[in-house]
Residue frames relative to the residue before (quaternion, step in Angstrom):
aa qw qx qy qz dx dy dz
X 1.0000 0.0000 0.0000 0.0000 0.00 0.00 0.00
X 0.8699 0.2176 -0.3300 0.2950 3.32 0.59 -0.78
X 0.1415 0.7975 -0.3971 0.4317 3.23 1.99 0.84
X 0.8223 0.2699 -0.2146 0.4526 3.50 0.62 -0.85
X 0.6315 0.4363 -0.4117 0.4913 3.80 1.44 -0.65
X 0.4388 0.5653 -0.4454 0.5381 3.94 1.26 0.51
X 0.5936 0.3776 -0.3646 0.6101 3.78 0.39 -0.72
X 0.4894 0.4606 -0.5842 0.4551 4.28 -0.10 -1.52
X 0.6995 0.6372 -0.2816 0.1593 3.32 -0.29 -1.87
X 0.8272 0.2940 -0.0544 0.4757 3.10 0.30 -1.59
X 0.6778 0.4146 -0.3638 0.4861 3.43 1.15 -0.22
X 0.5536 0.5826 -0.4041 0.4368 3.36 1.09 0.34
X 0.5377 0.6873 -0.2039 0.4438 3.01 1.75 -0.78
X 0.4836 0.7011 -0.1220 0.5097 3.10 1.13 -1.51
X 0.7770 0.2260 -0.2209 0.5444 3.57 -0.24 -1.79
X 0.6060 0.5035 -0.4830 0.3820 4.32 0.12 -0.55
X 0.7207 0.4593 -0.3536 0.3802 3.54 0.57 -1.71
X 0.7127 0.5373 -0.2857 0.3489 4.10 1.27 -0.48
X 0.5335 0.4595 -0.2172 0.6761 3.06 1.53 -1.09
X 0.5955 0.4602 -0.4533 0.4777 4.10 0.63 0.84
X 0.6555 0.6253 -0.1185 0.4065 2.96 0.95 -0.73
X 0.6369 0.4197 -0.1105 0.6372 2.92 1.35 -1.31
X 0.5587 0.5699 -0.3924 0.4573 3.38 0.37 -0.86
X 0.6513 0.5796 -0.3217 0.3695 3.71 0.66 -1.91
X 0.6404 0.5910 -0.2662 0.4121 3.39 0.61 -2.36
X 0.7324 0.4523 -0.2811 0.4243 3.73 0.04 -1.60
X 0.8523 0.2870 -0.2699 0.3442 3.58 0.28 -0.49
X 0.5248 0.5733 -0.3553 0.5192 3.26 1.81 0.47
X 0.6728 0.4708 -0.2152 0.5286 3.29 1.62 0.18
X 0.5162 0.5612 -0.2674 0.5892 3.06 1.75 -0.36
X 0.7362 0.4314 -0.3336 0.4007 3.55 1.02 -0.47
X 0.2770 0.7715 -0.2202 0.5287 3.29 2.06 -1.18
X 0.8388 0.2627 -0.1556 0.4508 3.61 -0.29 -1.54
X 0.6032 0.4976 -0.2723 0.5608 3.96 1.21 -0.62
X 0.4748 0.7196 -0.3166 0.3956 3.30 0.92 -0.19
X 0.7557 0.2589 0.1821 0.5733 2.93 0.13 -2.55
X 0.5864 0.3015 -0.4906 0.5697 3.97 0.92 0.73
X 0.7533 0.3674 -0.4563 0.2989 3.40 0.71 0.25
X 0.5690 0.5884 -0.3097 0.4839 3.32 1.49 0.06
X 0.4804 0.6304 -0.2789 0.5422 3.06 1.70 -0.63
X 0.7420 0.3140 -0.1935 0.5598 3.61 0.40 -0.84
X 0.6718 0.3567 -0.3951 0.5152 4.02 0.26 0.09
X 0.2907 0.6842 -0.4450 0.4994 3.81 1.66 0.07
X 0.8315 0.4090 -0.1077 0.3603 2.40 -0.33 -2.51
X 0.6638 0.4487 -0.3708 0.4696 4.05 0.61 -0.57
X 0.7715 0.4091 -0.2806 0.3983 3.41 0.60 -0.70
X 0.3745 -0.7785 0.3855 0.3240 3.37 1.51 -0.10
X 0.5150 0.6054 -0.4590 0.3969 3.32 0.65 0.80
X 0.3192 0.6379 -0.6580 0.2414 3.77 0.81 1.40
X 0.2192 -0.7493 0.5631 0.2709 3.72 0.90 -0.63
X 0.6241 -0.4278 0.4100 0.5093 4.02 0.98 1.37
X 0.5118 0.2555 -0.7441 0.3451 3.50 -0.03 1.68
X 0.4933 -0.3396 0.7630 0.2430 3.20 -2.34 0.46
X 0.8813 -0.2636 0.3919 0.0140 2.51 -2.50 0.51
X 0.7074 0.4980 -0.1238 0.4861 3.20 1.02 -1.22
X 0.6829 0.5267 -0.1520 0.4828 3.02 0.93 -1.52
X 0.6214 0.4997 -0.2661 0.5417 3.48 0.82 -1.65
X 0.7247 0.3756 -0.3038 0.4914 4.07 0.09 -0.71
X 0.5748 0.5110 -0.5431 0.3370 3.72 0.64 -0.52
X 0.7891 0.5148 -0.1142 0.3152 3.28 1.14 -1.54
X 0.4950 0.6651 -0.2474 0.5014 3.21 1.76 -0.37
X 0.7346 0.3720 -0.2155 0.5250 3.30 0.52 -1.29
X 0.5534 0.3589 -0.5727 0.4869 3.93 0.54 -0.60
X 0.7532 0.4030 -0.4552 0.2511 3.66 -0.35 -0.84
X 0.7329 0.4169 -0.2829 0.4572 3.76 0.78 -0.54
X 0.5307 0.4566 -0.4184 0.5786 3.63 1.41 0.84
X 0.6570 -0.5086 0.4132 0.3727 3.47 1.10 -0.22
X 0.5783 0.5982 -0.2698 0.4847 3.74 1.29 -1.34
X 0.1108 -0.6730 0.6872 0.2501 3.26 -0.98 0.50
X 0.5577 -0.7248 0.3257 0.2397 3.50 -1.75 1.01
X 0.7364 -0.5977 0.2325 0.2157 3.40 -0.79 0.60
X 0.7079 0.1214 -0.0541 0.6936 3.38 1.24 -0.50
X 0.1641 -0.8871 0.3641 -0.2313 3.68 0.31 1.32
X 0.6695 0.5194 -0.1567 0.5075 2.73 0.79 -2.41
X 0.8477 0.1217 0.1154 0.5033 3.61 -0.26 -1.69
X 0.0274 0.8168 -0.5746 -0.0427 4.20 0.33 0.63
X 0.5961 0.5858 -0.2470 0.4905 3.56 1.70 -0.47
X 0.4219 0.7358 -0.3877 0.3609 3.81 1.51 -0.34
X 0.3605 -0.6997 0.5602 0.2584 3.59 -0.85 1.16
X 0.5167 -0.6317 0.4701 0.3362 3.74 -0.81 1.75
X 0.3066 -0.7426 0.4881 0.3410 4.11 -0.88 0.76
X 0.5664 -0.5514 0.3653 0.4916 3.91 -0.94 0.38
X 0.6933 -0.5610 0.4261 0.1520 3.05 -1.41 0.14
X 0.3466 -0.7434 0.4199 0.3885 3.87 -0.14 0.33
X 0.6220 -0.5383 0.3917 0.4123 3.29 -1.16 0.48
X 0.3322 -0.6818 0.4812 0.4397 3.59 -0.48 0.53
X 0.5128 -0.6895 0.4247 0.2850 3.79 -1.37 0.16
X 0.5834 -0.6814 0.2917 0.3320 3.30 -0.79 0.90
X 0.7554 -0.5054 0.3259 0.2602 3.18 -1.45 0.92
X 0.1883 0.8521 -0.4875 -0.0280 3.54 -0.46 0.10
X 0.2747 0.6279 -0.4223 0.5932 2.97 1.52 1.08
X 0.0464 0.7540 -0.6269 -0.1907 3.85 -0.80 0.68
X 0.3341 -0.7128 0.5786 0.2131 3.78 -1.11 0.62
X 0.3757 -0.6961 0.5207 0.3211 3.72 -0.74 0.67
X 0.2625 -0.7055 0.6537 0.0779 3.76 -0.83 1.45
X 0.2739 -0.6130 0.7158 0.1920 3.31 -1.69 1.03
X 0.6355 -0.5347 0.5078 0.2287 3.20 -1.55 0.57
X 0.2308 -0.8445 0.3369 0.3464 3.53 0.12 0.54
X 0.4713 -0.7037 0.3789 0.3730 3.45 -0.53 1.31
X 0.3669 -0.7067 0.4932 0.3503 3.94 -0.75 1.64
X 0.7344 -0.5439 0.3693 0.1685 3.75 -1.66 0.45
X 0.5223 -0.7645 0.2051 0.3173 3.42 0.14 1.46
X 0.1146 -0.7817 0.5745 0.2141 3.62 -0.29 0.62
X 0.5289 -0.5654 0.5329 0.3414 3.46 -1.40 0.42
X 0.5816 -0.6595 0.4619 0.1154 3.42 -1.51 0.73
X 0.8008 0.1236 0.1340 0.5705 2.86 1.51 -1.24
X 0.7810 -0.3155 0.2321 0.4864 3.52 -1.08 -0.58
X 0.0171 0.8269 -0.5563 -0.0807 3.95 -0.20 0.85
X 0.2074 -0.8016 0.5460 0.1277 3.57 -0.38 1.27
X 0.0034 -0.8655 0.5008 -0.0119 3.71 -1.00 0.68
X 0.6448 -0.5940 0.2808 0.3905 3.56 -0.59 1.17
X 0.4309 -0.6797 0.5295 0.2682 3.82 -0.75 0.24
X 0.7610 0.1582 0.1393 0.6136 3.72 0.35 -1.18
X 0.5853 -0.5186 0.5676 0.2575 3.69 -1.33 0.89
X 0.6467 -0.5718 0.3944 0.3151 3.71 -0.73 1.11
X 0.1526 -0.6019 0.6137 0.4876 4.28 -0.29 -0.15
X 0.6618 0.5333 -0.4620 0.2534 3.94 0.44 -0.65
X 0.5293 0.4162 -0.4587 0.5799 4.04 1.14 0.48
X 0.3029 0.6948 -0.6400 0.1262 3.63 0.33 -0.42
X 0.6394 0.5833 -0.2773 0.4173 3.75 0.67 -0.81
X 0.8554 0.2915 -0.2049 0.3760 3.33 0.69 -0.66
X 0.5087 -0.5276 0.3318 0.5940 3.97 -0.33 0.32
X 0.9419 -0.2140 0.1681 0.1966 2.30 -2.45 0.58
X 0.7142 0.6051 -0.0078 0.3516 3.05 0.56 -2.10
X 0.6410 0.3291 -0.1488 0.6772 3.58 1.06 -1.31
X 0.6419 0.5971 -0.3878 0.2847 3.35 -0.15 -0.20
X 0.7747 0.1967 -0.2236 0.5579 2.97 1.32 -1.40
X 0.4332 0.6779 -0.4591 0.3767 3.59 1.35 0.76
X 0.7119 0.3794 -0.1914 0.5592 3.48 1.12 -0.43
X 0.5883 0.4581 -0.3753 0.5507 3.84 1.25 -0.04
X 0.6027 0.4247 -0.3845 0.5554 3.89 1.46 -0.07
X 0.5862 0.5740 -0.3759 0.4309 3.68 1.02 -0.53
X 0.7337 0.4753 -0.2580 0.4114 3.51 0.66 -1.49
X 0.5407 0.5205 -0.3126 0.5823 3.95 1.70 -1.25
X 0.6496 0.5752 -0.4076 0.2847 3.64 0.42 -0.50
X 0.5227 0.6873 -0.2791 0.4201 3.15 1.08 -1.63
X 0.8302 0.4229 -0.1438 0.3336 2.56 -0.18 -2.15
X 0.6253 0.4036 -0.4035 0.5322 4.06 0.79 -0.59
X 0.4439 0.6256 -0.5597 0.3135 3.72 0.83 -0.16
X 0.5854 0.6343 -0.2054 0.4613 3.03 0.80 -2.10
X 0.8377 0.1056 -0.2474 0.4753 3.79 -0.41 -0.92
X 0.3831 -0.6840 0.4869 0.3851 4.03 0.81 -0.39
X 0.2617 0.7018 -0.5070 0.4265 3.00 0.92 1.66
X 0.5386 0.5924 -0.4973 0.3342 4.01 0.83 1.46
X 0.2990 -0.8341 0.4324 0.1668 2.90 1.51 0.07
X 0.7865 -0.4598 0.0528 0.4089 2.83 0.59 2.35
X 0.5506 0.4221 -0.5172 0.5011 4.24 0.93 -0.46
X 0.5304 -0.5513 0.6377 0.0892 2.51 -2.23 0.84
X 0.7991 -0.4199 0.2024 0.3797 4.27 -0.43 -0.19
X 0.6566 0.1480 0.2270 0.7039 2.25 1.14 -2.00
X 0.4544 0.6905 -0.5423 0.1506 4.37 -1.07 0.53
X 0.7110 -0.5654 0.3224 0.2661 2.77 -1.46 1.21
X 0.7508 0.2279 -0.2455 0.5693 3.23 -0.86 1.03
X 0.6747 -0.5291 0.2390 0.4558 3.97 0.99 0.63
X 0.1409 -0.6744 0.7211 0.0731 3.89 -1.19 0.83
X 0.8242 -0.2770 0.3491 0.3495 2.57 -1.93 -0.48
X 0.4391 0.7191 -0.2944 0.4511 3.37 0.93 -0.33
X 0.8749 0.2469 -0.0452 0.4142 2.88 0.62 -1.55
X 0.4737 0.6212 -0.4536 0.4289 3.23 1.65 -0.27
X 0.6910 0.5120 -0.2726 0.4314 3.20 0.81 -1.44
X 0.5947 0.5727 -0.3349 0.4540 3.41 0.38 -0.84
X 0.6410 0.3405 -0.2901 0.6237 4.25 0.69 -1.02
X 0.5219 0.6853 -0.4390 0.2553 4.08 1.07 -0.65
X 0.7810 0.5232 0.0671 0.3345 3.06 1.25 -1.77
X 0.6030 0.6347 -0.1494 0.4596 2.56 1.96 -0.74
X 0.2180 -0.7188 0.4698 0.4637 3.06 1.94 -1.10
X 0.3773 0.6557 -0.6129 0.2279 3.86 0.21 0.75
């Protein structure tokens, strides 16, 4: 027993001594960023960004108030070069066949017009519950012609749902 209020313990420890840490980091960056938006803005009034942005201006701000100097200095005005083509795969992944889209078997009956009794609710729901209520009801007479609600590669749902839409 007291094996485990020793572990409680120490993993509680644990989660405080991180959530300190963090806590620390986040508000040394929070100052960092309050920092270099206020220098950033007495810049920007005095006109002395010379056509940097935000990004740029903070990349260079913060390295200097961490001590780091910033990485691309020399030339910040250099056009970025293109990238290399990446290299071809030579890895082969096994490909399913995509499974083809359920056809109905039979007669599939399908609501004409969005209930008036959803009128209240958006678009969407509306014609989600006017495919539910048409659904049922073809249950009752076996009038879905073999779809199922919901299947991969589109049910009744979805037929109905593109029905109503007018697709």
């Amino acid at each position: 027993m007291s094996g485990f209020v020793w572990r409680q313990g120490l993993a509680l420890a644990s989660a405080v001594v991180i959530a300190s840490f963090a806590l620390a980091s986040s508000a040394n960056a929070e100052s960092v960023r309050k920092q270099c938006s206020q220098k950033y803005q007495s810049a920007k009034s005095a006109n002395t960004l010379n056509g940097q942005k935000w990004n740029q201006f903070y990349k260079q701000c913060a390295a200097e108030l961490k001590g780091t100097s910033p990485k691309s200095t020399a030339a910040p005005a250099a056009a970025p070069q293109a990238a290399p083509a990446p290299a071809e795969r030579t890895t082969t992944r096994k490909t399913h066949p995509a499974s083809p889209a359920p056809m109905a078997t039979g007669h599939v009956v399908f609501p004409r017009t969005v209930d008036t009794k959803y009128a209240n609710l958006s678009a969407g729901k509306a014609r989600l519950k006017t495919c539910l209520d048409q659904y049922h009801a073809n249950k009752a007479n076996n009038s879905n012609g073999g779809l199922r609600w919901i299947e991969k590669g589109g049910g009744y749902y979805s037929e109905c749902n593109k029905h109503l839409k007018g697709e």
